[in-house]
C-alpha positions as CSV (number, residue, x, y, z in Angstrom):
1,X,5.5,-2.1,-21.6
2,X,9.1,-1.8,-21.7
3,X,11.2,-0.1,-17.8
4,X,14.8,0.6,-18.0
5,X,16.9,0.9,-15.2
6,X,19.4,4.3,-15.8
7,X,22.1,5.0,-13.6
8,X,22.2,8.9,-13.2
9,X,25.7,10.3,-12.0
10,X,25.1,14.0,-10.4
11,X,28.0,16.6,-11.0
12,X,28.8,16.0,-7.7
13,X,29.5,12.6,-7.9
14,X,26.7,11.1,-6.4
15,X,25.0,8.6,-8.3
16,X,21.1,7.6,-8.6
17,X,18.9,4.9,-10.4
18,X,16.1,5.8,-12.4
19,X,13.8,4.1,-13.7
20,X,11.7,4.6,-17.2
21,X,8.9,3.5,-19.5
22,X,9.5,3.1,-23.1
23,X,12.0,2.1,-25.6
24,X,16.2,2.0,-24.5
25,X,16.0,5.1,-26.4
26,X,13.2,6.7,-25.3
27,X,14.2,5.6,-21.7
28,X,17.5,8.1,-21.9
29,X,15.9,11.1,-23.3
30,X,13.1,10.9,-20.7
31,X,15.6,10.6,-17.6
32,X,18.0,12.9,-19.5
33,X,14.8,15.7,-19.4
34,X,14.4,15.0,-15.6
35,X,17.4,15.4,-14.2
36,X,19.9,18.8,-14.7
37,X,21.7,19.8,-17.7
38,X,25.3,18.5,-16.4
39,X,24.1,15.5,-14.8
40,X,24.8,12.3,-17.3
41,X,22.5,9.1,-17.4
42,X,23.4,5.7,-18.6
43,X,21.4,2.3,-19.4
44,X,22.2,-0.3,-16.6
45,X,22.9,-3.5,-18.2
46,X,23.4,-5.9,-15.3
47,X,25.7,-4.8,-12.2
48,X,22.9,-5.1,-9.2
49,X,22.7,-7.8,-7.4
50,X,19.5,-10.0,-7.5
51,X,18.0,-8.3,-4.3
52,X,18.9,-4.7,-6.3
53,X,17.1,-5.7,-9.2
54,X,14.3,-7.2,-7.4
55,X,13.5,-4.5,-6.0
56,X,13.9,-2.4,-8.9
57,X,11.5,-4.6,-10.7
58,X,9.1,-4.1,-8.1
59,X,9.2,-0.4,-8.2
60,X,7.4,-1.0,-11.8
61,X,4.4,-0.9,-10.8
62,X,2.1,2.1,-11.7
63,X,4.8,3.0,-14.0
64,X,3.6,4.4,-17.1
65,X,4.9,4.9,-21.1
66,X,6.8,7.9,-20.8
67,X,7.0,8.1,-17.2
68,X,10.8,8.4,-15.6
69,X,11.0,8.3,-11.4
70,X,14.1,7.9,-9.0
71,X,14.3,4.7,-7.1
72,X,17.3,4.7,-5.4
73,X,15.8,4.6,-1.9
74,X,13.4,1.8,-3.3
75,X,16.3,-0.3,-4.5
76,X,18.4,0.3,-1.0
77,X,20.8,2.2,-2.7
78,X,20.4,5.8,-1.8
């Protein structure tokens, strides 16, 4: 199974990491249907560091195809 890590910026400014099951593709459109029309979400490719992504990684688990959660406060970065 493919996870994507998407970083969602709220219309507020704030920003949040998501993570997703399924294709890079797939992995937009499901956050994108999550979160608030005029919020925007974006593929992360690289820009954690190692204890970020880590911990991202780890938040995998009981992730499922088509599934999309928030994992900011998992990945210390709420």
């Amino acid at each position: 199974m493919e996870a994507h890590l998407l970083q969602v910026t709220t219309d507020d400014g704030e920003c949040q990491f998501w993570l997703a099951a399924g294709t890079e593709e797939q992995a937009v459109q499901l956050v994108l249907d999550a979160i608030p029309e005029r919020w925007a979400a974006k593929l992360m490719h690289g820009g954690l560091t190692a204890r970020e992504e880590a911990a991202a990684l780890g938040l995998i688990v009981g992730l499922v195809p088509g599934e999309a959660r928030e994992v900011s406060r998992g990945i210390g970065l709420s």
